[in-house]
PQR file with spaces between the fields and no chain letter, atoms N, CA, C, O and H, PARSE charges and radii, in Angstrom:
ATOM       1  N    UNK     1       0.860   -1.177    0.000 -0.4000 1.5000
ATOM       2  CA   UNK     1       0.000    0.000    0.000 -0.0000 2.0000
ATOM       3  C    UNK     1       0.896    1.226    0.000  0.5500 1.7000
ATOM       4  O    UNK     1       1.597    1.395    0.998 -0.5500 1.4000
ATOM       5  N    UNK     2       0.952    1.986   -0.864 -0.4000 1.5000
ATOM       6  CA   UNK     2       1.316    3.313   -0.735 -0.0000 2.0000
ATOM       7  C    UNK     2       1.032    4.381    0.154  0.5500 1.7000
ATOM       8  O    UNK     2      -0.127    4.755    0.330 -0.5500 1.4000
ATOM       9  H    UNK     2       0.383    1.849   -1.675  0.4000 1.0000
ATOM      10  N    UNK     3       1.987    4.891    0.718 -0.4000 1.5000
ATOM      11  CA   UNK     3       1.837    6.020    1.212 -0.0000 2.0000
ATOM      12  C    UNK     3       0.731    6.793    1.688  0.5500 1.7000
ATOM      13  O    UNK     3       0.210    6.726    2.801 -0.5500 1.4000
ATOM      14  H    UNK     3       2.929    4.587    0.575  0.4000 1.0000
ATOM      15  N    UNK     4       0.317    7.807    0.368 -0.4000 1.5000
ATOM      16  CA   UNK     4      -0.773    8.082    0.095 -0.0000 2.0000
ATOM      17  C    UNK     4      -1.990    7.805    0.092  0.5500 1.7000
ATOM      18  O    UNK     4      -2.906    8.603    0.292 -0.5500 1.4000
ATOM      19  H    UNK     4       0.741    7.861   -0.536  0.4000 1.0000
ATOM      20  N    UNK     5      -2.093    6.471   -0.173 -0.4000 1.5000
ATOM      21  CA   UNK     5      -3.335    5.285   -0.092 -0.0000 2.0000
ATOM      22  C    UNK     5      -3.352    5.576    1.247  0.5500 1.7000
ATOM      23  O    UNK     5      -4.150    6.428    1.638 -0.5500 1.4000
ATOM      24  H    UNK     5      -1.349    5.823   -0.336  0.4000 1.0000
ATOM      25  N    UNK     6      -2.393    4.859    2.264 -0.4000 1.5000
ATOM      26  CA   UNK     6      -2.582    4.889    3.661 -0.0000 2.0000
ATOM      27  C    UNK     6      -3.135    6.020    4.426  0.5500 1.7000
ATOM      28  O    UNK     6      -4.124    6.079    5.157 -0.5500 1.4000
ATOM      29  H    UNK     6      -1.744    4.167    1.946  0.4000 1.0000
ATOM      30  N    UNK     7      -2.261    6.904    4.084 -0.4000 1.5000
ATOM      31  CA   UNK     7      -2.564    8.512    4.558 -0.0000 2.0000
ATOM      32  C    UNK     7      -4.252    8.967    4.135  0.5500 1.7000
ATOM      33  O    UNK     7      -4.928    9.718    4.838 -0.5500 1.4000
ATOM      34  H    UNK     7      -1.457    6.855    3.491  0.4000 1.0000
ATOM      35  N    UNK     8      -4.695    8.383    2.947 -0.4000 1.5000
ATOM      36  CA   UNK     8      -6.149    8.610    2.323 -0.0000 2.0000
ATOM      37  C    UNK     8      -7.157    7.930    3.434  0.5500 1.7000
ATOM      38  O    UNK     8      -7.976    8.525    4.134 -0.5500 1.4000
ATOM      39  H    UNK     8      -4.146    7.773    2.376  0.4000 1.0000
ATOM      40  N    UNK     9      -6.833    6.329    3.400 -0.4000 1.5000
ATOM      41  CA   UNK     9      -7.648    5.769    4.330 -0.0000 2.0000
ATOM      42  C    UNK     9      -7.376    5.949    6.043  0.5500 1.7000
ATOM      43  O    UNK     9      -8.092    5.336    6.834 -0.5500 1.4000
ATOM      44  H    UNK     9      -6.168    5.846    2.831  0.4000 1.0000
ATOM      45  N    UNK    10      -6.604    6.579    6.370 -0.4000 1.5000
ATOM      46  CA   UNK    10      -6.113    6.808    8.322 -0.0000 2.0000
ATOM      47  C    UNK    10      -7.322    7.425    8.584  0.5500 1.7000
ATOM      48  O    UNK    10      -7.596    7.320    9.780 -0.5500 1.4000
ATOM      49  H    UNK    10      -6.023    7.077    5.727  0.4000 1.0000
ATOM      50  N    UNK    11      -8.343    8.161    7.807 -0.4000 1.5000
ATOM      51  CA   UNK    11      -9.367    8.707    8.716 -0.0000 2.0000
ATOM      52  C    UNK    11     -10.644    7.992    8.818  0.5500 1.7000
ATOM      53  O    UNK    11     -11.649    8.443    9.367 -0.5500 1.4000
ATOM      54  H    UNK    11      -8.121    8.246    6.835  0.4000 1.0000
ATOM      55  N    UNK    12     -10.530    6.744    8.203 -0.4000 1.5000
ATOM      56  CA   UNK    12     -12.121    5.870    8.115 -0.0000 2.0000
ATOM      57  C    UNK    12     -11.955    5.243    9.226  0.5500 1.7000
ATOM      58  O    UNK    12     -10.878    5.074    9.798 -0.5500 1.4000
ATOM      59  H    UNK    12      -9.714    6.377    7.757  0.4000 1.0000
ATOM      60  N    UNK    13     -13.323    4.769    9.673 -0.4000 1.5000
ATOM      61  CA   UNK    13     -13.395    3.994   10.071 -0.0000 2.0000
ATOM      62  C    UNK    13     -13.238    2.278   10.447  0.5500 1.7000
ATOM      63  O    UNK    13     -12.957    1.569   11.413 -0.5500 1.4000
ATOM      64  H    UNK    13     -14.198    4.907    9.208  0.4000 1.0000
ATOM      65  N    UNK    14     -13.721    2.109    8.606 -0.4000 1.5000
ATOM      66  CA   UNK    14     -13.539    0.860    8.523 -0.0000 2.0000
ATOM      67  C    UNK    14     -13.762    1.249    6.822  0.5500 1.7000
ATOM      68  O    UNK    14     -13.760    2.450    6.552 -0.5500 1.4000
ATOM      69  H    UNK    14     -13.950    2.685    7.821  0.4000 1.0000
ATOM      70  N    UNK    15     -13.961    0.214    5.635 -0.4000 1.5000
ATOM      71  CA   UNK    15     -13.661    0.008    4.396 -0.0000 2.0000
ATOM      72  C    UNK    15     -13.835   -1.430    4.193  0.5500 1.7000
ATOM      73  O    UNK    15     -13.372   -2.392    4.807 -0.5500 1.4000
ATOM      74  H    UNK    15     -13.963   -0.762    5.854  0.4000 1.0000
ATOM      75  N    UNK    16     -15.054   -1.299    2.614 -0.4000 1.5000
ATOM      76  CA   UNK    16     -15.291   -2.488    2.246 -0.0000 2.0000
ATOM      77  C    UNK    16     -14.416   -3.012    1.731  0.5500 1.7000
ATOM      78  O    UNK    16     -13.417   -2.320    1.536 -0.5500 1.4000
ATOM      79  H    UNK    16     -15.430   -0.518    2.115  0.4000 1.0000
ATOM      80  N    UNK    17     -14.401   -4.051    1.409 -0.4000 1.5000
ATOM      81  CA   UNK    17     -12.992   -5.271    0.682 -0.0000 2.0000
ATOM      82  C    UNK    17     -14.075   -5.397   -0.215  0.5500 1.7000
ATOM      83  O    UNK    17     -14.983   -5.334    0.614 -0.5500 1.4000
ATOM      84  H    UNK    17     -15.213   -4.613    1.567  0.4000 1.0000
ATOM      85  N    UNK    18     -14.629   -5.525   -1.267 -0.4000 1.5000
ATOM      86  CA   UNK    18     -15.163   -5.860   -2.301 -0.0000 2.0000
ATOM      87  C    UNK    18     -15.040   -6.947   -2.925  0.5500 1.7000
ATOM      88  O    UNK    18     -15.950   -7.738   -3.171 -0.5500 1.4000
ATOM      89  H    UNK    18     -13.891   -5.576   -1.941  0.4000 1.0000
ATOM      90  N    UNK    19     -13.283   -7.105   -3.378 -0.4000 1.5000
ATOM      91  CA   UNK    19     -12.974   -7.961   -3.862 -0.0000 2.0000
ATOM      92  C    UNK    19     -13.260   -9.643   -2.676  0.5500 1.7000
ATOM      93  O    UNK    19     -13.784  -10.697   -3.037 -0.5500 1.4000
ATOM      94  H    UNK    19     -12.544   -6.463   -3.178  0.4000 1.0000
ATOM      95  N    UNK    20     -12.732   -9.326   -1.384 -0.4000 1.5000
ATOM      96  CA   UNK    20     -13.754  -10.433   -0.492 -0.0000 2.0000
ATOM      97  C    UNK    20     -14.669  -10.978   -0.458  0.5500 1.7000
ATOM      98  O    UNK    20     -15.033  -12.129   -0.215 -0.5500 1.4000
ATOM      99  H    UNK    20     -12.305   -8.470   -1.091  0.4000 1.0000
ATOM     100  N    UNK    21     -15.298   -9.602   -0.864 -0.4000 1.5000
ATOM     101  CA   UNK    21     -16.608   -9.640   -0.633 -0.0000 2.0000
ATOM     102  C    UNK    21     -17.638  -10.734   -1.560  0.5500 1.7000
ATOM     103  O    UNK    21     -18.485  -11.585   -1.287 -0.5500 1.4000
ATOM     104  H    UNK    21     -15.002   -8.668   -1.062  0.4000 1.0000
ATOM     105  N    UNK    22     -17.115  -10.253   -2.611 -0.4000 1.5000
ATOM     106  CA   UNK    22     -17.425  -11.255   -3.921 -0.0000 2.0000
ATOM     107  C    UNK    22     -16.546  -12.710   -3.932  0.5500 1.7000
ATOM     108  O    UNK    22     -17.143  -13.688   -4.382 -0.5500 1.4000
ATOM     109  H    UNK    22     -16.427   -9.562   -2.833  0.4000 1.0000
ATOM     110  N    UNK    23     -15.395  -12.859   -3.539 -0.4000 1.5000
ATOM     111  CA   UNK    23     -15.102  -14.212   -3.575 -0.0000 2.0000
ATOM     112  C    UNK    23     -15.803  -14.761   -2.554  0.5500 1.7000
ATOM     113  O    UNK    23     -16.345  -15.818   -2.877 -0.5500 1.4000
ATOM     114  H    UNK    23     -14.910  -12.065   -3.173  0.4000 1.0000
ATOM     115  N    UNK    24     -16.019  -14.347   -1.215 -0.4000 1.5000
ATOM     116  CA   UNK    24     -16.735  -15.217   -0.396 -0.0000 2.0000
ATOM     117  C    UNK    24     -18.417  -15.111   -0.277  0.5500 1.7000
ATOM     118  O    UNK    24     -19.088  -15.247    0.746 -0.5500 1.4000
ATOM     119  H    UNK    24     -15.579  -13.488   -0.953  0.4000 1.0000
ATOM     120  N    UNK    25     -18.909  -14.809   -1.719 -0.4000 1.5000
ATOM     121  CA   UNK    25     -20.772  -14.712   -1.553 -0.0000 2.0000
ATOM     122  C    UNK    25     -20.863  -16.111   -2.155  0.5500 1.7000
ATOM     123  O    UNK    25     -19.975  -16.708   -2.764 -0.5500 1.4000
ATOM     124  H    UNK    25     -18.364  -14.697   -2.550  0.4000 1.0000
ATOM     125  N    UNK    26     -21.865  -16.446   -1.928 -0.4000 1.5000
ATOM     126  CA   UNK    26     -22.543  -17.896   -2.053 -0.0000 2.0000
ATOM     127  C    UNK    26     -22.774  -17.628   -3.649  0.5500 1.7000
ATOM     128  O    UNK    26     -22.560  -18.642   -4.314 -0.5500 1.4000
ATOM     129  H    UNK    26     -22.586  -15.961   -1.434  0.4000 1.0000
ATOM     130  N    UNK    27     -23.146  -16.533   -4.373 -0.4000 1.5000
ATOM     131  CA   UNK    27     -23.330  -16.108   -5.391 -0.0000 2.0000
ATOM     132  C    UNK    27     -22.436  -15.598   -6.891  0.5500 1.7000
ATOM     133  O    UNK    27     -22.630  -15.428   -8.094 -0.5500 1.4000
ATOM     134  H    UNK    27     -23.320  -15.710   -3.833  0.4000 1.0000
ATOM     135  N    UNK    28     -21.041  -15.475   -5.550 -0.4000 1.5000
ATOM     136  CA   UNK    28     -20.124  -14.574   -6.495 -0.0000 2.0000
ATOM     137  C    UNK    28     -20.337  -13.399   -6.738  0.5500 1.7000
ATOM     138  O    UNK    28     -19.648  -12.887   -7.620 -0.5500 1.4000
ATOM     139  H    UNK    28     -20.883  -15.613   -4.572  0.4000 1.0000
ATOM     140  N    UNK    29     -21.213  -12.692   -6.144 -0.4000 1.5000
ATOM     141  CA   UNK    29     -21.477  -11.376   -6.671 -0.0000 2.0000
ATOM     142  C    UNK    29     -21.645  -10.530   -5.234  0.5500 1.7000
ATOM     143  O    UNK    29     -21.110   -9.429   -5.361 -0.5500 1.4000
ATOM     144  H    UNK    29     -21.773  -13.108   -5.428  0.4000 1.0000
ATOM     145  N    UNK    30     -22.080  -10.671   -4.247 -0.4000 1.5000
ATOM     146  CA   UNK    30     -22.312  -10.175   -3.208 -0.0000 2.0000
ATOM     147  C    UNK    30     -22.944  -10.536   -1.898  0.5500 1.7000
ATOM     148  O    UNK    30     -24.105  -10.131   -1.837 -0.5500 1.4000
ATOM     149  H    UNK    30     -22.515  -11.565   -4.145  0.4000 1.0000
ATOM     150  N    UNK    31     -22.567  -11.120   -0.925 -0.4000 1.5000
ATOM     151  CA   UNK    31     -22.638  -11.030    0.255 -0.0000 2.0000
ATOM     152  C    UNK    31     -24.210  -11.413    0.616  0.5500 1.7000
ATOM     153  O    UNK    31     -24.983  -12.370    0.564 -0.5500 1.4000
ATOM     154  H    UNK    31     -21.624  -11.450   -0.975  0.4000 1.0000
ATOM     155  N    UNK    32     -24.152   -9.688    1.115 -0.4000 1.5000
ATOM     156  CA   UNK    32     -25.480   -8.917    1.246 -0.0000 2.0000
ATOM     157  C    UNK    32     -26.710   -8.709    0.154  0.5500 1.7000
ATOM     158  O    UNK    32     -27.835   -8.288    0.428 -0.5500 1.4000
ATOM     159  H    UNK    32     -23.524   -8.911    1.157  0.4000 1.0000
ATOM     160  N    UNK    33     -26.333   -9.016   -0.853 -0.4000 1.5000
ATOM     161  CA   UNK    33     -27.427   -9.082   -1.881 -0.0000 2.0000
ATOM     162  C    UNK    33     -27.859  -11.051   -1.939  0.5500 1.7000
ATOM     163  O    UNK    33     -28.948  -11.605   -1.796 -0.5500 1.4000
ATOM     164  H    UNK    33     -25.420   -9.357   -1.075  0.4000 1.0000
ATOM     165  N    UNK    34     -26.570  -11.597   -2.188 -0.4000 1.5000
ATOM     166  CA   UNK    34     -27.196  -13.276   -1.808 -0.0000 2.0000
ATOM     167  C    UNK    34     -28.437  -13.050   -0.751  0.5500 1.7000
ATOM     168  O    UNK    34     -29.572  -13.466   -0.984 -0.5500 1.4000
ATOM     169  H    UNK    34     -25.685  -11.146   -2.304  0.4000 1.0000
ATOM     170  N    UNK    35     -28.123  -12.436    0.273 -0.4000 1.5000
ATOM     171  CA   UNK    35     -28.608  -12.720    1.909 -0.0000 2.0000
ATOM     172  C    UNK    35     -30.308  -11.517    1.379  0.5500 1.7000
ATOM     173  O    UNK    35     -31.440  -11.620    1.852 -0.5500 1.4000
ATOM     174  H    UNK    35     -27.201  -12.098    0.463  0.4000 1.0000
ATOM     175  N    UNK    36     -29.861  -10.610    0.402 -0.4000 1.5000
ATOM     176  CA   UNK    36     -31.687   -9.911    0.361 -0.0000 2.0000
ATOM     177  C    UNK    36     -32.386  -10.904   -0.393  0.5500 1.7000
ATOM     178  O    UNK    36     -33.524  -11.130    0.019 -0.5500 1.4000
ATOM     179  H    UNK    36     -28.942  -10.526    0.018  0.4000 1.0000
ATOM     180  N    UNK    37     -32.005  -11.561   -1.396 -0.4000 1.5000
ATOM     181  CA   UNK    37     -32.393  -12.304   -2.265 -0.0000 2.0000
ATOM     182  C    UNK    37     -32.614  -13.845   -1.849  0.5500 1.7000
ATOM     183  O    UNK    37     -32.894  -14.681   -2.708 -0.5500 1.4000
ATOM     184  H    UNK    37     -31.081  -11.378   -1.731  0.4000 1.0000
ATOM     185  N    UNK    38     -32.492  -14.138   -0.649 -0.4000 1.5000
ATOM     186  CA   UNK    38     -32.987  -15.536   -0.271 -0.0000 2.0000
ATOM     187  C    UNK    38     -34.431  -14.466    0.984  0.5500 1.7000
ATOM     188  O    UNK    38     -35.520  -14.973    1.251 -0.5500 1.4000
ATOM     189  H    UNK    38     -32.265  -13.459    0.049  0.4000 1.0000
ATOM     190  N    UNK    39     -34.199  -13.699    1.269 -0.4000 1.5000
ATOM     191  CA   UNK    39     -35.743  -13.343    2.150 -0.0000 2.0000
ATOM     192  C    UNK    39     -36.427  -12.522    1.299  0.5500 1.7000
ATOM     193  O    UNK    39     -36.675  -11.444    1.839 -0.5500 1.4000
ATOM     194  H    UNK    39     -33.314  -13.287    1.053  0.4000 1.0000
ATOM     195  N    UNK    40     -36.748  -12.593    0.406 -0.4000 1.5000
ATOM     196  CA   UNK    40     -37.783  -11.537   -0.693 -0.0000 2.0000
ATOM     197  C    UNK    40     -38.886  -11.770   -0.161  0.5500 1.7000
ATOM     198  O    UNK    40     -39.654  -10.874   -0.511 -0.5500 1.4000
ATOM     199  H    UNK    40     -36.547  -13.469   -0.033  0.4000 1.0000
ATOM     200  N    UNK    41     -39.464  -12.597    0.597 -0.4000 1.5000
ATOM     201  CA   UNK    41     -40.822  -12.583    1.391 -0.0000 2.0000
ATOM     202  C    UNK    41     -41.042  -10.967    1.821  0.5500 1.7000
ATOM     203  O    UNK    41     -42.068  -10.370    1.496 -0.5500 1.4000
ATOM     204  H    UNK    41     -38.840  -13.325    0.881  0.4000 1.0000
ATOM     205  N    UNK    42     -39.841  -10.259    2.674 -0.4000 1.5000
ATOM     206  CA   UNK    42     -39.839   -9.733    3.572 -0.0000 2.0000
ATOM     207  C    UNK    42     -40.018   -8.293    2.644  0.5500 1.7000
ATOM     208  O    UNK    42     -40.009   -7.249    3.297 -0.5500 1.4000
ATOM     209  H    UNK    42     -39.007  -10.743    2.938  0.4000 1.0000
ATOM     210  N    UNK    43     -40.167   -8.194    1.261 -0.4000 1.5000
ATOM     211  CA   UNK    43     -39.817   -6.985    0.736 -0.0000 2.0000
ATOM     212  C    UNK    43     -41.140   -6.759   -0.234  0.5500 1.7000
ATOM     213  O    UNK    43     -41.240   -5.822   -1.027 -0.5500 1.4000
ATOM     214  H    UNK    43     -40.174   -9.042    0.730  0.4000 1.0000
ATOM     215  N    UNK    44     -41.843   -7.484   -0.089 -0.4000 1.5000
ATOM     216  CA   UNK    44     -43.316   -7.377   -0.552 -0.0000 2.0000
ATOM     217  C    UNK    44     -44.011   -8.177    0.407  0.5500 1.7000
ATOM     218  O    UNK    44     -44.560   -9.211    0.025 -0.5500 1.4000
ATOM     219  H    UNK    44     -41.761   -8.245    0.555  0.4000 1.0000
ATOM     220  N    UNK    45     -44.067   -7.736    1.918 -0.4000 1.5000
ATOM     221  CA   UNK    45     -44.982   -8.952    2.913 -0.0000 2.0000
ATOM     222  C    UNK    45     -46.639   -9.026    2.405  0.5500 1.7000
ATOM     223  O    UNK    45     -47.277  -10.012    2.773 -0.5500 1.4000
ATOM     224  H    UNK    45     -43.621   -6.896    2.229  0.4000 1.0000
ATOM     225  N    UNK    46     -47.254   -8.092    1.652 -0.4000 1.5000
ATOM     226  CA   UNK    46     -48.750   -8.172    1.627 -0.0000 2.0000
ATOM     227  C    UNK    46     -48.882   -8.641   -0.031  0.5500 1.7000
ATOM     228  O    UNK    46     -49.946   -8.609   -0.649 -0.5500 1.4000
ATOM     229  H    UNK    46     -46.735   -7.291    1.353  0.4000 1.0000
ATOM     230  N    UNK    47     -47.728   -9.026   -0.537 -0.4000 1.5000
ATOM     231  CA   UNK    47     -47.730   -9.342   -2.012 -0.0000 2.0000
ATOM     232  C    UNK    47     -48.594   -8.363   -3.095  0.5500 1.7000
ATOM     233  O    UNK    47     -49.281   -8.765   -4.035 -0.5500 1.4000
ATOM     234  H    UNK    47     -46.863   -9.052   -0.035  0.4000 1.0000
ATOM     235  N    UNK    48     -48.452   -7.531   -2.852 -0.4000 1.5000
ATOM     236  CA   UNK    48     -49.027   -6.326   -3.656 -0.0000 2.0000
ATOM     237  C    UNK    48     -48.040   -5.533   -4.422  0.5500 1.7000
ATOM     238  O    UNK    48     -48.593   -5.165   -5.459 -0.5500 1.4000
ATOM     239  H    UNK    48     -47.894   -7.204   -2.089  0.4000 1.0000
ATOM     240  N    UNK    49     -46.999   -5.174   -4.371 -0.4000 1.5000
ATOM     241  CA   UNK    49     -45.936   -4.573   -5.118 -0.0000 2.0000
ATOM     242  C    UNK    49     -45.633   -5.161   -6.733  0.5500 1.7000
ATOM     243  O    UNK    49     -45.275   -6.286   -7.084 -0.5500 1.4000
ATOM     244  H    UNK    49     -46.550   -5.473   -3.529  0.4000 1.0000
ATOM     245  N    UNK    50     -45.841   -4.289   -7.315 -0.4000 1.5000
ATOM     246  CA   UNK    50     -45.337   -4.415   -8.849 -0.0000 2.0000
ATOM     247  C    UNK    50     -43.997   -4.854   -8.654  0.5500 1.7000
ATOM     248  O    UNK    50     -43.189   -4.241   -7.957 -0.5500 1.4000
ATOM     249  H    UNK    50     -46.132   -3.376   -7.029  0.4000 1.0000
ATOM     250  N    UNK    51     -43.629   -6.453   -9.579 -0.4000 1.5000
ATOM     251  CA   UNK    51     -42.430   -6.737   -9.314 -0.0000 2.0000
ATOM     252  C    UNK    51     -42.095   -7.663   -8.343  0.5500 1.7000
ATOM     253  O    UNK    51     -41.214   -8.519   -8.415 -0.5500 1.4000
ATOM     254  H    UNK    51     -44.286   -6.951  -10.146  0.4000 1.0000
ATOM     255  N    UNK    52     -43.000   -7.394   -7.259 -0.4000 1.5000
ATOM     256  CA   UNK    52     -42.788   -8.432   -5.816 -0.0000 2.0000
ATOM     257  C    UNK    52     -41.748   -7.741   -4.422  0.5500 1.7000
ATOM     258  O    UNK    52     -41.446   -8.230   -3.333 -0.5500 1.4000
ATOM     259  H    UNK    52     -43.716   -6.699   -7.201  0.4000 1.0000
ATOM     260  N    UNK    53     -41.341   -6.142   -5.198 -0.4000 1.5000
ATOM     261  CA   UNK    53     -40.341   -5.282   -4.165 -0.0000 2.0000
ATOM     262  C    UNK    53     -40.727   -4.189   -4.157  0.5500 1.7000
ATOM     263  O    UNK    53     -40.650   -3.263   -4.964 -0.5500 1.4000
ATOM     264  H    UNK    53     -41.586   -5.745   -6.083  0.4000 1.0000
ATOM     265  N    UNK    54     -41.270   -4.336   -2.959 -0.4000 1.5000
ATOM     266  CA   UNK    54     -41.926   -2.746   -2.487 -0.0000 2.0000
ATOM     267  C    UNK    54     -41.104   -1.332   -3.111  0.5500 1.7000
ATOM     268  O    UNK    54     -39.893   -1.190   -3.284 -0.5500 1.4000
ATOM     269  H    UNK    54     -41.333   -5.088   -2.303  0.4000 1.0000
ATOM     270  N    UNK    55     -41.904   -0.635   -3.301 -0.4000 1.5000
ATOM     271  CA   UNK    55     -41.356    0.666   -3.690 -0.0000 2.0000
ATOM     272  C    UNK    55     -41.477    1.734   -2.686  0.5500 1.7000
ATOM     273  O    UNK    55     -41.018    2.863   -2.861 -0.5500 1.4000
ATOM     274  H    UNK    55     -42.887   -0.751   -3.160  0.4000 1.0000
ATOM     275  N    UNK    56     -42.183    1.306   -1.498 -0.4000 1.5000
ATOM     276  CA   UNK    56     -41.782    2.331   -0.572 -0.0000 2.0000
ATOM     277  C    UNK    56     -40.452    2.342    0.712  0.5500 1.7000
ATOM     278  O    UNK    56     -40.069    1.522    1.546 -0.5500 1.4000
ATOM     279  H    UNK    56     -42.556    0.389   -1.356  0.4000 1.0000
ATOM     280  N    UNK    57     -40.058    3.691    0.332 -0.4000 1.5000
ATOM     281  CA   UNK    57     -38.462    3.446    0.888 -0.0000 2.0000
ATOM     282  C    UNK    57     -38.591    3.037    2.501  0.5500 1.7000
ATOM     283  O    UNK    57     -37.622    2.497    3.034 -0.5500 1.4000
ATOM     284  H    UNK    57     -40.369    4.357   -0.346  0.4000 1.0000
ATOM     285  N    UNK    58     -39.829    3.306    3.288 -0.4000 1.5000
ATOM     286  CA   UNK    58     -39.827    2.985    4.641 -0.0000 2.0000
ATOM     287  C    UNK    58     -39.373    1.019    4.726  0.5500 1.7000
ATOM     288  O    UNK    58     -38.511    0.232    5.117 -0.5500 1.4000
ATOM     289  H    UNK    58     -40.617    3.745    2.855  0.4000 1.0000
ATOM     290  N    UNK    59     -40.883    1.120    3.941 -0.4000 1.5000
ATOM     291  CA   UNK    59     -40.729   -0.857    3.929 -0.0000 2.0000
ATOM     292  C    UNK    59     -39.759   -1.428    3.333  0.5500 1.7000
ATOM     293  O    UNK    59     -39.560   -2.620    3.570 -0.5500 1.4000
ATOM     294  H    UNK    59     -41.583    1.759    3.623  0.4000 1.0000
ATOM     295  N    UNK    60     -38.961   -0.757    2.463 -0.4000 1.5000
ATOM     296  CA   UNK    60     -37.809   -1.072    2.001 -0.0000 2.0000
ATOM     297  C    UNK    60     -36.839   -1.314    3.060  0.5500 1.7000
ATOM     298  O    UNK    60     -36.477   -2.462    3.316 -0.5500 1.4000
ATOM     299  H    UNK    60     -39.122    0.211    2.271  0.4000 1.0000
ATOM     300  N    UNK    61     -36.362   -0.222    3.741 -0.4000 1.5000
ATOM     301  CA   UNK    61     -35.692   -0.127    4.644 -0.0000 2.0000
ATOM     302  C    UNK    61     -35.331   -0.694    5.967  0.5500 1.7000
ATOM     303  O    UNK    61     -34.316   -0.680    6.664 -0.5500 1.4000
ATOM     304  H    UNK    61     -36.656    0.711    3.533  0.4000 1.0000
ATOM     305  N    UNK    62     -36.924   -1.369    6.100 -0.4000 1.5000
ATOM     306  CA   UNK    62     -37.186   -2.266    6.963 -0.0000 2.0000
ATOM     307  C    UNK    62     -36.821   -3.192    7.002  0.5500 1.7000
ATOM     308  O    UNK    62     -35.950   -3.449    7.834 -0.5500 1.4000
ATOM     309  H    UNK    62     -37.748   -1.381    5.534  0.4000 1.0000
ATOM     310  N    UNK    63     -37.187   -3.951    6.323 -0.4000 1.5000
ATOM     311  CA   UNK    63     -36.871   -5.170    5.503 -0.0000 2.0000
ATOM     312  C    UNK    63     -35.406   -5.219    5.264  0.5500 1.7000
ATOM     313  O    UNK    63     -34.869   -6.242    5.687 -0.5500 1.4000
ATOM     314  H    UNK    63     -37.894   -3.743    5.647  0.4000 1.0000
ATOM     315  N    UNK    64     -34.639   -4.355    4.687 -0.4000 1.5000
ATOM     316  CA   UNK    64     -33.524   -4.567    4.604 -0.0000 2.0000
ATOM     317  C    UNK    64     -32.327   -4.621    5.895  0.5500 1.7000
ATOM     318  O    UNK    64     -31.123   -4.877    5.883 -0.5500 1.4000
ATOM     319  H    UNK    64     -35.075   -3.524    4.343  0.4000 1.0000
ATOM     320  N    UNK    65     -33.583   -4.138    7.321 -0.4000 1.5000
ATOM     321  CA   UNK    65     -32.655   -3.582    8.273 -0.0000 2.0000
ATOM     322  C    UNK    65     -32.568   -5.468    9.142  0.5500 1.7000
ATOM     323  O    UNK    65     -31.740   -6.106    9.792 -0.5500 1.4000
ATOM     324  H    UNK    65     -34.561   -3.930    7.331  0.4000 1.0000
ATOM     325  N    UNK    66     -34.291   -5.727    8.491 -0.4000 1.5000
ATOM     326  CA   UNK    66     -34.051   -7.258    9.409 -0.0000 2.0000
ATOM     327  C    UNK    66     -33.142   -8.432    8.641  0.5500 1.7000
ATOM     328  O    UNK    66     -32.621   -9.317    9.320 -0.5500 1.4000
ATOM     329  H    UNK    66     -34.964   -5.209    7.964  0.4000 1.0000
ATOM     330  N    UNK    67     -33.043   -8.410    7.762 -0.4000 1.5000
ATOM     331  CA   UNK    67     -32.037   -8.984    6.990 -0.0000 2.0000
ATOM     332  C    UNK    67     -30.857   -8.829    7.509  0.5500 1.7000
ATOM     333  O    UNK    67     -30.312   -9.556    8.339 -0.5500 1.4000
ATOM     334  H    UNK    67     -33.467   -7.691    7.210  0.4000 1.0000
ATOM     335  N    UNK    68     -30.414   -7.774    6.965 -0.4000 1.5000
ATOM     336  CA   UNK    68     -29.088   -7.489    8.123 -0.0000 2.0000
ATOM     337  C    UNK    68     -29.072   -7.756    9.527  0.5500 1.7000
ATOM     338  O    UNK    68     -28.071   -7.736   10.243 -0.5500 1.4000
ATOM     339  H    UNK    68     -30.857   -7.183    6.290  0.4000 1.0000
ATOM     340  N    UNK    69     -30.102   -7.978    9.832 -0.4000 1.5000
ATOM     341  CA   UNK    69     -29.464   -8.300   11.508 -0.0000 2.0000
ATOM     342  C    UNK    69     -30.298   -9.783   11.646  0.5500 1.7000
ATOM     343  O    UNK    69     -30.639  -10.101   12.785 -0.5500 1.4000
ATOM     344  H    UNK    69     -30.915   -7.995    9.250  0.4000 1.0000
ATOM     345  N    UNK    70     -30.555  -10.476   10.791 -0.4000 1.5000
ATOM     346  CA   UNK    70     -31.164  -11.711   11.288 -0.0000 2.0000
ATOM     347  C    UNK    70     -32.053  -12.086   12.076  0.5500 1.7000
ATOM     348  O    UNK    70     -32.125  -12.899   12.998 -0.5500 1.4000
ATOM     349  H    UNK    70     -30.278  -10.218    9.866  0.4000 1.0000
ATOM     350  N    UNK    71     -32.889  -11.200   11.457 -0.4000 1.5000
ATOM     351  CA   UNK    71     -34.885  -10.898   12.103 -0.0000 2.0000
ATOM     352  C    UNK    71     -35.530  -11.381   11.154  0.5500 1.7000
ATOM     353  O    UNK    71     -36.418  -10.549   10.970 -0.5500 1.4000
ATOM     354  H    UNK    71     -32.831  -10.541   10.708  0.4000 1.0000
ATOM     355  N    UNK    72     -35.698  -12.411   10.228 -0.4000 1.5000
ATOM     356  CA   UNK    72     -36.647  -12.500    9.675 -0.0000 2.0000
ATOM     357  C    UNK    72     -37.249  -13.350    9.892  0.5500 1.7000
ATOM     358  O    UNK    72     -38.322  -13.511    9.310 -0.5500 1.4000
ATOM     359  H    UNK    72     -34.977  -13.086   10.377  0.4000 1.0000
């Protein structure tokens, strides 16, 4: 890592690995999208959404928050 690189990242917190990220998804492509895409129940619960994925950003958000934390 360069210098610069280092000096760029010293003020984050933390930083995705991407490239990880994608070798270790069940999918090859992502992680967190494998993990939305096996609970799609949770993103149209009243099955009414064009598509089957809600378009409102609340229920969106929701849904995406229990996913991430392993509430579904």
């Amino acid at each position: 890592m360069s210098t610069h690189r280092a000096a760029a990242n010293a003020d984050r917190l933390c930083r995705v690995d991407e490239d990880w990220d994608r070798t270790n998804a069940s999918d090859r492509v992502s992680r967190y999208g494998a993990y939305l895409r096996s609970h799609t129940e949770l993103f149209d619960p009243w099955r009414e959404a064009t598509g089957g994925i809600t378009e409102d950003p609340g229920e969106f958000a929701i849904a995406a928050f229990r996913v991430a934390c392993g509430r579904s």
